[in-house]
Steps between C-alpha positions, in 0.01 A plus 500: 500500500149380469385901474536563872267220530133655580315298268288136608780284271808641673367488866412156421856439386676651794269426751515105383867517481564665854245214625712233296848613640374506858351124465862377308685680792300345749511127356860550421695210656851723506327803712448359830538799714176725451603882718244678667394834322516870631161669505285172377268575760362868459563369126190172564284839643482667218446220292220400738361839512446499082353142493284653817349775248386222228308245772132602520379587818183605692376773347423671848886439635582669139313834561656458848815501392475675174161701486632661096552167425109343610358814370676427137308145517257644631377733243592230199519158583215517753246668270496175316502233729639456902849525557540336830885447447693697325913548519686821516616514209267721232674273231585158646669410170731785544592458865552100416760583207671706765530231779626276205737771420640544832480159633726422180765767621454391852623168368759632288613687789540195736686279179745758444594536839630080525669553155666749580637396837732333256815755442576352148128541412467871622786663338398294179149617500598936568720404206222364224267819611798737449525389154174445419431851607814612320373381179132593548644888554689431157198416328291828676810739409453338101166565528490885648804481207304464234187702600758787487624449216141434335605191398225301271371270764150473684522721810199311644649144566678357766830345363380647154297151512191554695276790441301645718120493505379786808796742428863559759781596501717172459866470598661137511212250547298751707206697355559779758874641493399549959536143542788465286675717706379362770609159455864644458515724773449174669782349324774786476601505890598126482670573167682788631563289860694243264684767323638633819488155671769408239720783549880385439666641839849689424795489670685844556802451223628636182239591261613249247479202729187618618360479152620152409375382837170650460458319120664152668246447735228236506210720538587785263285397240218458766512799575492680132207301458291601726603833463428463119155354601406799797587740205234367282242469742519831622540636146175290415317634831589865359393452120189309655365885572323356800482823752461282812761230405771806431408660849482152682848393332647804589395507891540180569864517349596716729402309809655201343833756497441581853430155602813322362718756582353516891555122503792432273725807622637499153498856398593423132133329503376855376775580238366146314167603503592837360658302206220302442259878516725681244533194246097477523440859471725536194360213321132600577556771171360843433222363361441256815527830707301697353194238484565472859482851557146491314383210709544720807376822322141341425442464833405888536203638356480766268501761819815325559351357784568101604194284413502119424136328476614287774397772747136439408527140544681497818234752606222254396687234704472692803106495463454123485809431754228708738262263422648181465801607813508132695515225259470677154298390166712183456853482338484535153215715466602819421378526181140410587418691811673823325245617264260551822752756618662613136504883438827416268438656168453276211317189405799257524477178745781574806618164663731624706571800728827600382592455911575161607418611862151673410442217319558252804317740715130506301548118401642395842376768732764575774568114609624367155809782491552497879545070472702574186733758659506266782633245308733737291658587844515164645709360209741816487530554850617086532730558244663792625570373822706255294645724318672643753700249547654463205836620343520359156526759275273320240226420745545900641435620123202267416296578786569892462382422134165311596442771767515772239290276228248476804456842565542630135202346400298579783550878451382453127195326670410862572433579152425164345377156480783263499398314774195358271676394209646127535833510407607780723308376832639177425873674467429683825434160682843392355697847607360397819616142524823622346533756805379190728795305340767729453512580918464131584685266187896471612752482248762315645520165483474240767287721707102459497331631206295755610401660822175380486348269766459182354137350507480200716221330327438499108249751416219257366228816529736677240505226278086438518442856447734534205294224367137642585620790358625404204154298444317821561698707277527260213081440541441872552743628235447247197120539552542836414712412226225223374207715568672763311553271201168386496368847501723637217292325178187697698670875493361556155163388579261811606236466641237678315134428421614390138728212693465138347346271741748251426775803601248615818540091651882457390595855731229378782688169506860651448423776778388239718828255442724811556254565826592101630888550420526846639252519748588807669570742188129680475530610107416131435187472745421868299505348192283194584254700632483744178460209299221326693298817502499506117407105551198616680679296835328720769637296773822406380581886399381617850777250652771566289449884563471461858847295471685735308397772777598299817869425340538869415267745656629817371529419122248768367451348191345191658287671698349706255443191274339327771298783601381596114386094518324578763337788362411291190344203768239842604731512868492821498629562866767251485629650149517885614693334820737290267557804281542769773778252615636455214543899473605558798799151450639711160404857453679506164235195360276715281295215404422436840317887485353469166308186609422628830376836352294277234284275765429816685360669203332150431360515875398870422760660762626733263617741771753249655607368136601798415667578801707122428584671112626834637746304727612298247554805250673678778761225564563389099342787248574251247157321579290773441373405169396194620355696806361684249341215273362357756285830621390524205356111469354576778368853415647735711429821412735800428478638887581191691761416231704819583416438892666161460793628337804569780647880474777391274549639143548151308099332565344820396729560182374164432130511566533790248680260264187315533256761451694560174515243375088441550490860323399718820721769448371688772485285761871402381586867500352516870727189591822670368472795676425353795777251502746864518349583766652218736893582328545670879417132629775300311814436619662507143361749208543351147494662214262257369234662691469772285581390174215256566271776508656720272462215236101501552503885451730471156245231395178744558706762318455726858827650489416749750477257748760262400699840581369565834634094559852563388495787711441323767743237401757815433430549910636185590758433264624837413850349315346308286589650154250269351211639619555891441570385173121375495385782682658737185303310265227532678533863512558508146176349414303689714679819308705634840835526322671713744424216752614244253809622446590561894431114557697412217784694626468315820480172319839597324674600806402212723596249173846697543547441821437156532753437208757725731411248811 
C-alpha cells in the first residue's frame, strides 16, 4: 500500500519493520524451537556477492577482474586524483540500497518460514492476503470504472489522492499498471488454490439432498469466498491492460490446471476453473475487451509489424553484458552505466531494463543470477521433495498455487521489471516461504509442526545480523531522508553570478551537511563543489568534484562540470579529458558538446570543435541553434558553418532561419535549398519541410519558386488536398488558369475522398 514501495520513506518502513519482527521473534520467550531454512545458504552467497561489489578493492585486482569496470575509474575518477581502491560497483550508493534491499527479504524470508511452521498461523496469514487482494482488485475495477465512464475525477493519482509528478500509468497504489499485475499474478494461484482447496466433496444421491448438503457444510462459505476474491483479482489483472501480466496469468494458469489435476487426480479440478474463466471473462465488459484488444494491437507498427522499444534496450544490454560478463557494473546500476550504451530514442532517464534477467546480468554479470537461480532451486527443490509426501488436500492446493505464483512472475520477468520494485520482490520471498511451508507445516494435530529439521542451537548470528542490519538501514535510509530535508529550503536557490553571498555560504554549508548525512549520494558532493567555485574555494571545489566522480563515475553531468572548472583553472588537458568523458558517459548531454566545442574554439582548434557540434546536431537537431550561436560568437564563417552541419534537413532549415532573421536573404535562400537536398537522407519526410521554405518564398513575393517547392512537396505527399489547393493559387497568380483549375479539381476530389474514408 505504501505505492509499491520504491521510494527512501517506504524502504525505510519495511525494511525497519522486517528487521523489527525478526529481533521480536528471536527474543520471544514462547518460540523456543528456531527450524533450519531451505536454501539459506546459496541465499548468504548472493547476499555476499552484492556487499562484495560495494567494498573497495585494489585497483589492479579490479581491472583483473573487471577491466570495463577500472577503465570507467580510470578515465574519471583517476584524472583527478589516484584511485588506488575502488569497489565494483560504478555507484556504490546504488549497489548498497540493494544489499539493504535484499538482505531485508533475506530476513523476511527466514521469519516467515518459523511463523509459519505454525498451522493456525499459515492458513490465517493466505487468508488476510486473499482479502486484502480481493479488495485492492475492487478498488482497481472502480477505478478502470470510472475512467470508462469519464467520470470527473483526476486520472493522474493513485487512489484519486496522490498525483503523480514524472507521469504512469497508475492502477491501485502502483504508478505502473506491470507491477500491479504483477503483484496479483503472484497472489491469484493461492487464491484460486483456496477456492478449490475448499471444495465441498458430494456424495452420489438425489439432487435435492445433494444441494442441502452442499449449503450445510462448514466450509461452503470458504469456498464462495475465495472464489468471489480469485474473480476479482483476475478481473483486476485483465482491466489492469498489462500485456505481460495477461500472458503470464494465462500460462501459468494452465500449468497450475495441469499440476493439480496430475497430483490431485480430481478431474472436476478443471470444470472449477472453467467457472471461475467464464464469470471473469463476462464481467471484464465490452469495453474492458476492447481496451484489451488495443493494448495488444499497439504493439505492431504501422507496417503491422511487432515492435516494442524494449528491443532496443535489450539490444543495448547485450553490449555492456559483453563488457561487464563476470561480475557486472554492480546491482543497482542500471540506470547509470546505460547511457554509455543507450541508442534508445528519446531523452527520458531509463532505470530499469524492462527484463529482470538482463537486468541481473549487466548489474551482476553471470555470478549474481547463477547464485540467485541457485538459491531459487535449492529452496524449491527442498520443498518438493516434501511435497511429495503429502496427501492433504489443502497442503496439495497451496503448494500447486505458490508453484504457479513462482513461475507466473518469472515469465513476466521477460518483459518487465518486477523483480526491482519492493513490494513485489518482497511478495516473491513470501510465495517462496509459503511454498517452503505449505510442503513441510502438518495440519493434524498432535503430530510435529512442520517437516522442518529443528535447529539445535538458537540462531544468535540471525539475531546480530537482524540487528546490524537494521542499524545500517535505519542510518543509511533516514540520512537520506535528513539530507534530503536539509536540501529542500536550497532547491530554489540558483546558483548564478547574481547569487547573494549570504545565499552562496547557506547552500555551501547545506550541501556540505547533506554530504555528512548522506555520504555516498554524489548530487550533494556536486553541489558543494559548485558552490565553492563561486566562493573562489580552489581547493575545496577541486575535492568535492573529485568526490562526486569517484561515487559515480559515469554521471555526465559531473564530469562535464568538473571538466568546464577545469577549463576555467587554464587545465586545459585535464578539461578536454573530463569533457571527452563526459561525452562519451551520455551522448544525449548537449551541454557537455556545446562546452566542449566552446574551449576548442577558445584553444583555436576549430576543426575538431566543429567536428564535437556536428555530432551533437546529428544525435539531437534541436541544439542546432545553439550550435549555431555559438559559431557565430566565435566567427565561423558561412563555409565551415554548412561543413559542420550533419546531412539532415532540420540544422540547415535552421541556419537559414538564422540568416533570416540577420537579413541575408541569400545566404538563407542557399540554406533552404540545400536542406531539400538531404529529404533522401531522412527516415521520416514532414510536411514541414516544405512549407518552411515555401513560407520564405511567399514572404519575398517569389511565387515562382514557392511553386517549384510545393511541387516538390506534391512529389512526396501526392494526397494531400491541401497542398494542390496551394499549388492552384499559385497558378492563378502566376496567370496559368488551365493549370489552376486541374489542381483544384484534384484538391476537390482528394477532399471527397477522405470524407468517403
Amino acid at each position: 500500500m505504501a505505492f509499491g514501495t520504491v521510494e527512501t520513506w517506504s524502504y525505510l518502513i519495511m525494511e525497519v519493520i522486517i528487521c523489527a519482527s525478526a529481533l521480536l521473534l528471536y527474543f520471544s520467550t514462547e518460540q523456543k524451537t528456531f527450524y533450519q531454512v531451505p536454501g539459506i545458504i546459496p541465499l548468504i552467497l548472493v547476499l555476499a556477492f552484492i556487499c562484495l561489489q560495494i567494498i573497495p578493492l585494489p585497483g589492479n585486482l579490479v581491472k583483473f577482474l573487471s577491466p570495463a569496470t577500472f577503465d570507467i575509474y580510470h578515465n574519471s575518477s583517476g584524472l583527478t586524483g589516484p584511485f588506488n581502491w575502488i569497489p565494483i560497483s560504478i555507484h556504490p550508493r546504488a549497489t548498497l540500497i540493494e544489499f539493504l534491499k535484499f538482505s531485508s527479504y533475506a530476513l523476511f524470508y527466514i521469519t516467515a518460514i518459523q511463523f509459519l511452521a505454525d498451522r493456525i498461523l499459515l492458513k490465517t496469514t493466505v487468508a488476510v492476503i486473499a482479502w486484502f487482494a480481493a479488495l485492492l482488485s475492487l478498488l482497481a475495477i472502480i477505478e478502470f470504472i470510472t475512467q470508462s465512464l469519464d467520470y470527473p475525477l483526476p486520472q493522474n493519482r493513485i487512489f484519486w489522492i496522490r498525483e503523480l509528478s514524472q507521469g504512469g500509468s497508475p492502477v491501485g497504489p502502483y504508478v505502473n499498471r506491470n507491477h500491479y499485475a504483477g503483484l496479483m499474478e503472484m497472489i491469484f494461484p493461492l487464491v484460486l488454490s483456496m477456492f478449490l482447496a475448499f471444495r465441498p466433496i458430494m456424495t452420489k444421491i438425489s439432487l435435492k439432498r445433494r444441494i442441502a448438503d452442499f449449503f450445510n457444510q462448514k466450509q461452503v462459505n470458504h469456498h464462495f469466498l475465495y472464489g468471489t476474491a480469485a474473480i476479482l483479482i483476475a478481473t483486476s489483472i485483465l482491466l489492469s491492460l498489462s500485456r505481460g501480466g495477461i500472458i503470464s496469468l494465462t500460462l501459468s494458469m494452465s500449468f497450475f490446471a495441469i499440476l493439480v489435476m496430475i497430483k490431485a487426480n480430481q478431474k472436476k479440478t478443471g470444470f472449477f476453473i472453467a467457472v471461475i474463466v467464464i464469470i471473469v471473462l463476462f464481467l471484464t465488459g465490452t469495453s474492458g475487451w476492447n481496451a484489451i484488444f488495443d493494448r495488444f494491437e499497439n504493439i505492431r507498427n504501422q507496417s503491422g509489424l511487432i515492435y516494442d522499444n524494449r528491443y532496443i534496450i535489450w539490444s543495448d544490454c547485450k553490449e555492456i553484458i559483453r563488457d561487464f560478463p563476470l561480475l557486472g557494473t554492480g546491482a543497482g546500476t542500471i540506470e547509470n552505466i546505460y547511457p554509455i550504451y543507450r541508442t534508445f530514442p528519446g531523452n527520458d532517464v531509463l532505470e530499469h531494463a524492462h527484463n529482470d534477467y538482463f537486468e541481473f546480468l549487466c548489474t551482476g554479470g553471470i555470478i549474481l543470477p547463477a547464485l540467485m537461480f541457485f538459491c531459487l532451486f535449492s529452496i524449491l527443490f527442498s520443498a518438493a521433495k516434501s511435497f511429495l509426501k503429502r496427501r492433504e488436500w489443502y497442503s496439495i492446493f497451496l503448494f500447486a498455487g505458490s508453484i504457479t505464483s513462482v513461475g507466473a512472475i518469472l515469465l513476466h520477468s521477460f518483459v518487465d521489471f518486477n523483480m526491482q520494485i519492493g513490494a513485489n520482490g518482497l511478495y516473491f520471498f513470501f510465495i517462496l516461504a509459503l511454498a517452503v511451508s505449505a510442503a513441510n507445516t502438518r495440519l493434524r494435530r498432535g503430530l510435529s509442526a512442520t517437516y522442518l529439521k529443528k535447529s539445535n542451537k538458537r540462531p544468535y548470528i540471525i539475531g546480530i545480523s537482524a540487528l546490524l542490519l537494521c542499524i545500517g538501514i535505519f542510518y543509511t535510509h533516514s540520512g537520506a531522508l535528513i539530507a534530503n530535508f536539509l536540501f529542500s529550503d536550497s532547491r530554489s536557490i540558483h546558483l548564478t553570478p547574481d547569487i547573494s553571498k549570504k545565499e552562496l555560504n547557506q547552500t555551501f554549508e547545506t550541501a556540505q551537511n547533506a554530504a555528512a548525512r548522506d555520504p555516498l549520494n554524489p548530487k550533494y558532493h556536486q553541489l558543494a563543489a559548485q558552490a565553492a567555485v563561486m566562493m573562489n574555494n580552489n581547493t575545496t571545489a577541486l575535492k568535492y568534484y573529485s568526490k562526486s566522480i569517484l561515487l559515480d563515475p559515469t554521471n555526465s553531468r559531473h564530469l562535464h562540470d568538473a571538466g568546464y572548472y577545469a577549463y576555467q583553472q587554464g587545465n586545459i588537458e585535464l578539461a578536454e579529458k573530463l569533457l571527452r568523458n563526459s561525452i562519451h558517459c551520455d551522448k544525449k548531454n548537449m551541454a557537455a558538446y556545446i562546452k566542449y566545442a566552446a574551449m576548442l574554439f577558445g584553444e583555436n582548434q576549430r576543426i575538431k570543435g566543429l567536428e564535437i557540434l556536428k555530432s551533437a546536431m546529428t544525435i539531437d537537431t534541436q541544439v542546432t541553434e545553439n550550435c549555431l550561436a555559438l559559431m557565430v560568437l566565435f566567427e565561423i564563417n558561412e563555409d565551415q558553418m554548412h561543413q559542420a552541419l550533419p546531412n539532415r534537413v532540420e540544422p540547415h532549415l535552421d541556419l537559414g532561419d538564422f540568416f533570416n532573421s540577420s537579413g541575408e536573404k541569400q545566404k538563407a535562400e542557399t540554406s533552404y535549398l540545400r536542406a531539400l537536398e538531404y529529404l533522401p537522407d531522412e527516415t521520416e519526410i514532414k510536411k514541414s519541410y516544405f512549407s518552411h521554405v515555401y513560407n520564405f518564398y511567399r514572404g519575398r513575393q517569389s511565387d515562382e519558386k514557392a511553386l517549384f517547392i510545393i511541387q516538390r512537396a506534391i512529389e512526396y505527399f501526392p494526397d494531400d488536398n491541401s497542398l494542390h489547393r496551394v499549388a492552384g493559387d499559385l497558378y492563378k497568380k502566376l496567370g496559368i488558369d488551365y493549370r489552376a483549375e486541374e489542381e483544384y479539381r484534384k484538391a476537390r476530389t482528394l477532399k471527397q475522398t477522405l470524407k468517403l474514408k
